[in-house]
C-alpha positions as CSV (number, residue, x, y, z in Angstrom):
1,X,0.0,0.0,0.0
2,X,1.5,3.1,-1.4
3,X,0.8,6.7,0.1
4,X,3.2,9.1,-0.5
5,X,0.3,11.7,0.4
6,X,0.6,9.6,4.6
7,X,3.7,11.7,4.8
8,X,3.5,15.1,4.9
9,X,-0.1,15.0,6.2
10,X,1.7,14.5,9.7
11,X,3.1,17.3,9.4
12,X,1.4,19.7,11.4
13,X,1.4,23.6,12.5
14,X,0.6,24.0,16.4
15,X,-3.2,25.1,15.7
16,X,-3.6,21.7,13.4
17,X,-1.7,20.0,15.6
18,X,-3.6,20.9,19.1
19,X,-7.0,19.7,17.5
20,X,-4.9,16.2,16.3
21,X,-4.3,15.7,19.8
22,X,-8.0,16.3,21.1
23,X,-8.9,13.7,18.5
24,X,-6.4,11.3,20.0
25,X,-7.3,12.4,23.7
26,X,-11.0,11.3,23.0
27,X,-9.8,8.2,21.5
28,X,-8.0,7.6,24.6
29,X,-4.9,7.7,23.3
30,X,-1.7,8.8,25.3
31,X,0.9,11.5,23.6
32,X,4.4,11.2,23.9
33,X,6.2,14.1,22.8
34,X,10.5,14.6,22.0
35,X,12.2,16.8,19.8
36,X,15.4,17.6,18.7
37,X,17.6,18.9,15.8
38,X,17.3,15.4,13.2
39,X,20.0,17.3,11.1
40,X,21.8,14.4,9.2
41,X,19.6,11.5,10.6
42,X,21.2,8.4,11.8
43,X,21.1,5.1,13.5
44,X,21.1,6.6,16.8
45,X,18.2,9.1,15.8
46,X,16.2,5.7,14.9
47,X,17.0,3.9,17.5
48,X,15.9,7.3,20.2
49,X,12.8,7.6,18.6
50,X,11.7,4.1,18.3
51,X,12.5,4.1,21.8
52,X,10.2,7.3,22.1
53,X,7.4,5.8,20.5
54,X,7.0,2.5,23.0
55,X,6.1,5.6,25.5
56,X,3.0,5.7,24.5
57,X,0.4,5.2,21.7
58,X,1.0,8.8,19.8
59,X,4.5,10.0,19.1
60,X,4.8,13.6,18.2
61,X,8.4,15.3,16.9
62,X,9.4,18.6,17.7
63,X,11.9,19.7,15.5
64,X,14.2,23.0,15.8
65,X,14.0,25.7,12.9
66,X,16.9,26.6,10.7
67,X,17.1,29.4,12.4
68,X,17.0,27.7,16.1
69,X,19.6,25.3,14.8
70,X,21.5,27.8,13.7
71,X,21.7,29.6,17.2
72,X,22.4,26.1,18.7
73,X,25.1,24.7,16.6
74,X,26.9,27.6,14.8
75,X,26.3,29.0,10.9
76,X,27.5,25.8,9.1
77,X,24.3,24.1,10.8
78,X,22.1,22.6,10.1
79,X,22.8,20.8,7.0
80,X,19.4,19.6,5.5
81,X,16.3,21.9,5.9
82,X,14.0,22.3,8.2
83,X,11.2,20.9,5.7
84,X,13.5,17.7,4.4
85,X,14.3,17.0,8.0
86,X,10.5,17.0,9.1
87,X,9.8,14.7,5.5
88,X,12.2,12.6,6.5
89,X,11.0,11.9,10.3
90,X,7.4,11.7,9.0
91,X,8.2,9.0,6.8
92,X,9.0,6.6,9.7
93,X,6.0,4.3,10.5
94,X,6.2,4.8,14.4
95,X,6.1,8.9,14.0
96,X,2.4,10.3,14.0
97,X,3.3,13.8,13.8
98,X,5.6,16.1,13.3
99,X,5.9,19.8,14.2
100,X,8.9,22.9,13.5
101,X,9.3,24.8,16.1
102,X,11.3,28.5,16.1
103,X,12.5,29.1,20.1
104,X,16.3,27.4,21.0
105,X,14.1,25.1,23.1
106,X,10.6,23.9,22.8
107,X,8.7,24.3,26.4
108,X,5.9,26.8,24.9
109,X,5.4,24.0,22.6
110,X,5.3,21.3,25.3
111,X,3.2,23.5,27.3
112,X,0.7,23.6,24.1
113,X,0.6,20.2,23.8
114,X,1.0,19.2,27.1
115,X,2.1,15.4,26.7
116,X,1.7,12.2,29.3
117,X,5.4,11.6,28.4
118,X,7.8,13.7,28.1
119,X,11.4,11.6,26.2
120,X,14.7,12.8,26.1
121,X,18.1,11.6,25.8
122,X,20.1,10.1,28.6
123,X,22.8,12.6,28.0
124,X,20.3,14.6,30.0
125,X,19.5,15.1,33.3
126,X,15.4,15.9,34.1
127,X,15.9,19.5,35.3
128,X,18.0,20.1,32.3
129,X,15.1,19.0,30.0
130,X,12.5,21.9,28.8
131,X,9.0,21.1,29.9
132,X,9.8,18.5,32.5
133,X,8.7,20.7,35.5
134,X,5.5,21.0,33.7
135,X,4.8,17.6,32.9
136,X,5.5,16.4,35.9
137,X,3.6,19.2,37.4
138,X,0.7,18.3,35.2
139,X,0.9,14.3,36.3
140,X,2.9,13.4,32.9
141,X,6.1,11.6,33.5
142,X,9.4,12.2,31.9
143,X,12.1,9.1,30.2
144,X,15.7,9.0,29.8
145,X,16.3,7.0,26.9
146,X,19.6,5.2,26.5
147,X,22.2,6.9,23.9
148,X,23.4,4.5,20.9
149,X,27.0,5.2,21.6
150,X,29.1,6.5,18.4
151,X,26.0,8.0,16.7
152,X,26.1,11.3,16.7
153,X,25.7,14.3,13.4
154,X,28.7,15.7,15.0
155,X,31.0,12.6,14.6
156,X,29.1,12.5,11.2
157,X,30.5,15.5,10.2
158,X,33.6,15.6,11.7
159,X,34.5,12.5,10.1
160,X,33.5,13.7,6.6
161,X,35.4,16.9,7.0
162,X,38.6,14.9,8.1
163,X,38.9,16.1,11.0
C-alpha cells in the first residue's frame, strides 16, 4: 500500500496539531512528545525515537527551525532543511506527527501540547530538560532514553570533513 500523500499529512502547524491531539485524547490515546535537531539522521536518531514511541500510543516530533539550529550549533548548521528534516522523520512508521518549532528550546510548545510523556536523551539530566517541570507538574512523566553510543551528526560531520 502506497501513500506518499501519509507523509507530509503529519506534518502539522501548532493550531492543526492541538486539534490532532483532542482527536487522540478522546480516542484515549496517550501523547508522547520529544524533539530535537534530526540534522543528518542516523542510526542513533532511529534507535531514540523508536525508543520514544514504545512511550505511548502517539509519538509527536518537535523539531528545531533553521534558524534555532542555527543559534544552537553555529552558521555551518544545520545541514538539511527544516522541511526535508521533518519529510524525512514523517516518513518513519512509528512517527504520528511532526511539528517545527522556532525558540532554541521547545517548552511553549510542550506547554501547548501538554504530553503524558515527556522523552529525552540520557545525555540529560530531568531538570535540564525543557517542559519537564511542567509535565510532571501536570501528572505526565518524563524518560531517559539510553544513547546508541558512536551516533552522533557531529562525529558525522567531523569525520566527513577529516577532522
Amino acid at each position: 500500500m502506497k501513500h506518499p500523500e501519509i507523509i507530509e499529512s503529519k506534518i502539522f502547524l501548532l493550531k492543526e496539531l492541538q486539534s490532532r491531539i483532542r482527536q487522540w485524547r478522546l480516542l484515549g490515546k496517550t501523547i508522547a512528545f520529544t524533539n530535537g535537531c534530526f540534522d543528518i539522521l542516523h542510526r542513533g536518531h532511529i534507535y531514540s525515537l523508536s525508543q520514544a514511541a514504545k512511550e505511548a500510543d502517539i509519538l509527536i516530533v518537535g523539531i528545531n527551525s533553521d534558524k534555532s539550529v542555527k543559534k544552537l550549533k553555529g552558521n555551518n548548521r544545520p545541514v538539511v532543511d527544516e522541511y526535508s528534516r521533518a519529510i524525512i522523520l514523517a516518513s518513519l512508521v512509528f512517527v504520528e506527527a511532526i511539528i517545527i518549532f522556532e525558540e532554541e528550546t521547545p517548552l511553549e510548545l510542550i506547554k501547548s501540547i501538554k504530553p503524558d510523556v515527556l522523552v529525552k536523551g540520557g545525555d540529560y539530566k530531568i531538570e535540564e530538560i525543557a517542559g519537564a517541570k511542567e509535565v510532571i507538574a501536570s501528572g505526565g512523566r518524563v524518560v531517559l532514553n539510553p544513547i546508541l553510543e558512536g551516533y552522533s551528526t557531529s562525529a558525522i560531520l567531523k569525520k566527513l570533513s577529516g577532522s
